[in-house]
FIRO-407840 format. One record per residue (C-alpha): x, y, z; residue number from 0; residue in three letters. Coordinates in steps of 0.05 Angstrom, whole numbers. Each point is the difference from the previous one (the first is absolute). Last residue first. Layout:
<atoms>
<<X Y Z> NUM ALA>
...
</atoms>
This chain:
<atoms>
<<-622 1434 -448> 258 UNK>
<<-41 56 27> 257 UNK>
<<59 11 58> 256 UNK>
<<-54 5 65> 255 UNK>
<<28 -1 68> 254 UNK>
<<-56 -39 42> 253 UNK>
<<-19 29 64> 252 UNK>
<<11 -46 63> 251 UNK>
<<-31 -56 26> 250 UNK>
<<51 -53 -13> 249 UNK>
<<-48 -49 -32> 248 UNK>
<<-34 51 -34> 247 UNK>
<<68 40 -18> 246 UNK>
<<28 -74 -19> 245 UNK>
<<-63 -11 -52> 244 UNK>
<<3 74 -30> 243 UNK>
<<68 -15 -18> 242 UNK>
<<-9 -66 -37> 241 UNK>
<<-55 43 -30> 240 UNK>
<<43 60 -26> 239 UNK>
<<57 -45 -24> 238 UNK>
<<-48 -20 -50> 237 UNK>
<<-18 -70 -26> 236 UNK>
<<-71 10 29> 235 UNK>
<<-21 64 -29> 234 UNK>
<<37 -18 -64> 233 UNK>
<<-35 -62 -9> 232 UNK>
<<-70 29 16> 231 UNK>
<<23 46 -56> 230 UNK>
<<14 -53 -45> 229 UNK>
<<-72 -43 15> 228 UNK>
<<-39 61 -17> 227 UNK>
<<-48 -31 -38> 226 UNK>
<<-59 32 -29> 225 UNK>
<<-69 -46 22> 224 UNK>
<<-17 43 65> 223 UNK>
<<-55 50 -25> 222 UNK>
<<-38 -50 -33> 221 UNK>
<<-10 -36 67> 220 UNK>
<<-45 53 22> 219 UNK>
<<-54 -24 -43> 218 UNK>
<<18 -66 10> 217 UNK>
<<-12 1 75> 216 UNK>
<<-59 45 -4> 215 UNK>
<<-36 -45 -40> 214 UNK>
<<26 -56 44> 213 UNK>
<<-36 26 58> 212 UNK>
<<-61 29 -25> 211 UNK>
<<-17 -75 -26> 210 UNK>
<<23 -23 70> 209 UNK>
<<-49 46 33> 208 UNK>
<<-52 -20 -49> 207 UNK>
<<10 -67 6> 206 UNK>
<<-2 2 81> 205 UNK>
<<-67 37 5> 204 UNK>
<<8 39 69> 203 UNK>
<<-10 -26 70> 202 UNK>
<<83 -17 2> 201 UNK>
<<6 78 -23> 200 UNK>
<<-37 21 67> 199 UNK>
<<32 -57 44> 198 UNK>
<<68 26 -16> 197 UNK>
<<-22 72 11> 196 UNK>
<<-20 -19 66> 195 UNK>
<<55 -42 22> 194 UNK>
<<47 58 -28> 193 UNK>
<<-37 50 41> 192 UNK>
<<7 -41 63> 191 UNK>
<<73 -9 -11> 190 UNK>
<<15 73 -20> 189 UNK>
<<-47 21 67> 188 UNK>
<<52 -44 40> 187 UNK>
<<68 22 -33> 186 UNK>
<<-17 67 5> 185 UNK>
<<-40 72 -20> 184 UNK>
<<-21 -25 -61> 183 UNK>
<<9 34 -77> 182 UNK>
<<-42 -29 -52> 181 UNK>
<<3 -6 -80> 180 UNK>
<<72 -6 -4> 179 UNK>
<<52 26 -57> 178 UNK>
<<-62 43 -21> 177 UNK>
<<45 66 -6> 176 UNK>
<<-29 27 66> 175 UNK>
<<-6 -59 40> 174 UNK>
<<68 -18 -15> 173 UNK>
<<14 64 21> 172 UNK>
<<-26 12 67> 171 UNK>
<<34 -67 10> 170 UNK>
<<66 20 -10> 169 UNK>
<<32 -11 -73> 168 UNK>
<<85 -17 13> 167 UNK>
<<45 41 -29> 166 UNK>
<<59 -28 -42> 165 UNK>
<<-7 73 -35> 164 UNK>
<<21 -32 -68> 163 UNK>
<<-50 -69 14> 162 UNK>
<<-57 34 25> 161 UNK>
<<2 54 -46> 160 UNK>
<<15 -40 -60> 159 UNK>
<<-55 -40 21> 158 UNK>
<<-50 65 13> 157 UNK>
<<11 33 -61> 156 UNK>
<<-19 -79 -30> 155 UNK>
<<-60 -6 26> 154 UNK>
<<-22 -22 60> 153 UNK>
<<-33 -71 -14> 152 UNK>
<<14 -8 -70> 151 UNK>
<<75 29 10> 150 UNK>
<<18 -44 65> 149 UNK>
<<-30 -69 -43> 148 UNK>
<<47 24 -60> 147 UNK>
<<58 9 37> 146 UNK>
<<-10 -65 38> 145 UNK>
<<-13 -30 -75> 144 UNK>
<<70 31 -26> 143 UNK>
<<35 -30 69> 142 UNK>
<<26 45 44> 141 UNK>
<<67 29 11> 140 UNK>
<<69 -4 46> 139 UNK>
<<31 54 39> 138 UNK>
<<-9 -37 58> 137 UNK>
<<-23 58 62> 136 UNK>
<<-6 69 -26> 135 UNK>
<<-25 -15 -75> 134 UNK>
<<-36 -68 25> 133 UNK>
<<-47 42 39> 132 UNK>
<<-62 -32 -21> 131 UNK>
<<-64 26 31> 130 UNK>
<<-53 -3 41> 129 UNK>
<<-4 8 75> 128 UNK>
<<-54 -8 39> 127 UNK>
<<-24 46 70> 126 UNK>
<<-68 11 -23> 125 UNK>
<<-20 -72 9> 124 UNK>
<<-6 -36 -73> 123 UNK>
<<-51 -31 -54> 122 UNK>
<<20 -25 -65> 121 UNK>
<<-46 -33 -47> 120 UNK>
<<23 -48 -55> 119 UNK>
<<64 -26 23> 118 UNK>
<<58 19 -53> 117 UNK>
<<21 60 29> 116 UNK>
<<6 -24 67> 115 UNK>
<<46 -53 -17> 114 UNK>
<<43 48 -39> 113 UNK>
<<-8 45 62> 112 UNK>
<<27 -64 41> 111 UNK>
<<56 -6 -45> 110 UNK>
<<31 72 0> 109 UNK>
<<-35 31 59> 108 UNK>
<<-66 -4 46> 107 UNK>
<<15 35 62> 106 UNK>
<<-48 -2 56> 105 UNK>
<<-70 -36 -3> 104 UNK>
<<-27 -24 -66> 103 UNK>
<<-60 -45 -8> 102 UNK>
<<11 -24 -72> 101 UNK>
<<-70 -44 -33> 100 UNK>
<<5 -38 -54> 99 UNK>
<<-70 -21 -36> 98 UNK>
<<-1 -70 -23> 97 UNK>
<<31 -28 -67> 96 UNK>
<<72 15 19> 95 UNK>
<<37 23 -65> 94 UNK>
<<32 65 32> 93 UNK>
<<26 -55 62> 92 UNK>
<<23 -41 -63> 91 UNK>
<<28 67 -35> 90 UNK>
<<29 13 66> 89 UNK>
<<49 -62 4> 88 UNK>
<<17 -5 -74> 87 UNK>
<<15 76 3> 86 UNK>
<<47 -8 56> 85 UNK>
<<32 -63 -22> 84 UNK>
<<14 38 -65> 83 UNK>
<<26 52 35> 82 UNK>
<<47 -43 43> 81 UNK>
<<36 -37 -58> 80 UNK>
<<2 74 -38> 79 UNK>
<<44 23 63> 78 UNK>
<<39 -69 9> 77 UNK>
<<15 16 -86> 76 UNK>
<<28 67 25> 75 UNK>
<<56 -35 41> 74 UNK>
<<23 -27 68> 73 UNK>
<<-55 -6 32> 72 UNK>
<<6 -40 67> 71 UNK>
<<-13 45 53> 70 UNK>
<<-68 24 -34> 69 UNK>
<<-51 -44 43> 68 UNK>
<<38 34 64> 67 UNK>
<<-38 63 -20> 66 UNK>
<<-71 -24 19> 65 UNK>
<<-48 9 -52> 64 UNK>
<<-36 64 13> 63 UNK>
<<-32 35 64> 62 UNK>
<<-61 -47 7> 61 UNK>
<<-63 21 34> 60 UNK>
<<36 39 50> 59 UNK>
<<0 25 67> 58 UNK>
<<-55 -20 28> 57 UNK>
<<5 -73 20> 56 UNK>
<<-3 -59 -59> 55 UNK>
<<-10 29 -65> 54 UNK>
<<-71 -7 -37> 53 UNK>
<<-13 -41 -71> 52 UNK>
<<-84 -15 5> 51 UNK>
<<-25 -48 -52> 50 UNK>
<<-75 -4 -26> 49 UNK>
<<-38 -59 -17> 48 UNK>
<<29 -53 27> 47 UNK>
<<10 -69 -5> 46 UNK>
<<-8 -5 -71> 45 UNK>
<<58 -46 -14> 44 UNK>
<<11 0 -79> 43 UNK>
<<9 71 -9> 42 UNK>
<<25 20 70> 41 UNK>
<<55 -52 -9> 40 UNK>
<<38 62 -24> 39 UNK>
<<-14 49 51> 38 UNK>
<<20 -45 61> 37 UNK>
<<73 -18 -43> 36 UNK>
<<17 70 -17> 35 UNK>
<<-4 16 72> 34 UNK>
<<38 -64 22> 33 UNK>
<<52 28 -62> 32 UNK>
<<8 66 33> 31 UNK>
<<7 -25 71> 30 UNK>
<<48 -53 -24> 29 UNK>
<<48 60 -41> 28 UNK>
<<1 36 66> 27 UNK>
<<-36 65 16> 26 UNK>
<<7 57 54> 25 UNK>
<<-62 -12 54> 24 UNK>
<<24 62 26> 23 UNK>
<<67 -43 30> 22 UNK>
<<-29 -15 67> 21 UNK>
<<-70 -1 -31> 20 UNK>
<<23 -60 -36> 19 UNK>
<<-74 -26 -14> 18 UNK>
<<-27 24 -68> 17 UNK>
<<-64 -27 7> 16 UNK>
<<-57 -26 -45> 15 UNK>
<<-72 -4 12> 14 UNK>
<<-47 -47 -39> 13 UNK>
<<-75 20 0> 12 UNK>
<<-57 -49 -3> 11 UNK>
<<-3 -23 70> 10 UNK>
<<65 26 26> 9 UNK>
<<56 -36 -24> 8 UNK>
<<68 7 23> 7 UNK>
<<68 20 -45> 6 UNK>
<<59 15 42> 5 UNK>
<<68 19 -32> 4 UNK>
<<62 -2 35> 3 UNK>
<<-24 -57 41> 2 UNK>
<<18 -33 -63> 1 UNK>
<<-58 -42 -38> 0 UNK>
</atoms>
């Protein structure tokens, strides 16, 4: 396991960690796959019976994959490439047979919302930050089951809103449109209260939460099966994204052409 991602035991509840606080816990293709990896062996393991994903520090829980993954695309098929590693990666974590819990601190954006998304319960300090801004910053687009998991849990006013605005959901909000069911003051009451929920759900009769689990699953699964493969190959074949990548990397704002 990289010391990018931490996974430690603790009695019957597994806790993982984001841990590149220096670069809000942004992720790399190993970090996503070691997460993909803990929730998959969940199945046959047993070793836990409730997961905690947190972000090292208190700044973020994750703030998307880390933009140096996307150097070397050169074309819309490295786009479609990605999203289908994407949605491999969460449907596993989606698929994990014991409850998934996010403890969010900070900002919570593009790939580490989609992480979010998928856990099961998601608790947060007031001072989180939802969203994907991908209109301001990459120009790029989301996968047709990312759209689909943003629309069943906010609807989809809200996703187009979050998505044409590029404005992240405070806490206050989350709260508000059932984003998160709890709002803490910091990092050390979100830790507690994540232990605690953990240990309540862990308590609880494990077929029936996995029952309720994949019900849900495929029920919201239904909304994802169009393809959109050629406009995830626009998005990412466009002079737009290969623009938005060297305004990120150069930190200034990104001059838009729409082609």
């Amino acid at each position: 396991m990289t010391q990018e991602l931490l996974y430690d035991k603790r009695g019957e509840i597994g806790w993982i960690t984001f841990n590149r606080p220096q670069a809000r816990n942004a992720l790399t293709f190993a970090m996503y796959e070691g997460l993909a990896e803990i929730c998959g062996r969940m199945a046959q393991s047993k070793e836990v019976k409730a997961l905690v994903v947190t972000g090292a520090g208190d700044k973020a829980f994750a703030a998307g994959t880390d933009i140096a993954q996307f150097k070397a695309f050169k074309d819309g098929e490295d786009g479609i490439a990605y999203e289908r590693k994407m949605d491999r990666i969460l449907d596993t974590i989606e698929r994990c047979p014991v409850p998934t819990i996010a403890a969010v601190a900070g900002y919570c954006t593009g790939g580490g919302a989609a992480i979010a998304a998928v856990c099961d319960l998601r608790i947060a300090t007031t001072d989180a930050q939802f969203g994907f801004p991908i209109a301001r910053t990459l120009g790029n687009c989301l996968s047709m089951a990312n759209y689909a998991r943003l629309a069943a849990l906010i609807g989809p006013q809200r996703t187009k809103e979050a998505i044409f605005l590029a404005k992240l959901i405070d806490g206050p909000t989350a709260l508000s449109i059932g984003l998160v069911s709890e709002l803490l003051p910091d990092v050390a009451a979100l830790q507690a209260r994540a232990d605690t929920v953990a240990r309540t759900v862990a308590g609880h009769a494990p077929i029936t939460l996995q029952v309720t689990k994949e019900a849900l699953r495929r029920l919201q699964a239904r909304l994802g099966d169009d393809n959109i493969d050629d406009f995830i190959r626009l998005a990412y074949a466009s002079d737009d994204f290969r623009e938005g990548m060297a305004a990120f990397l150069g930190k200034r704002v990104p001059k838009w052409s729409g082609t």
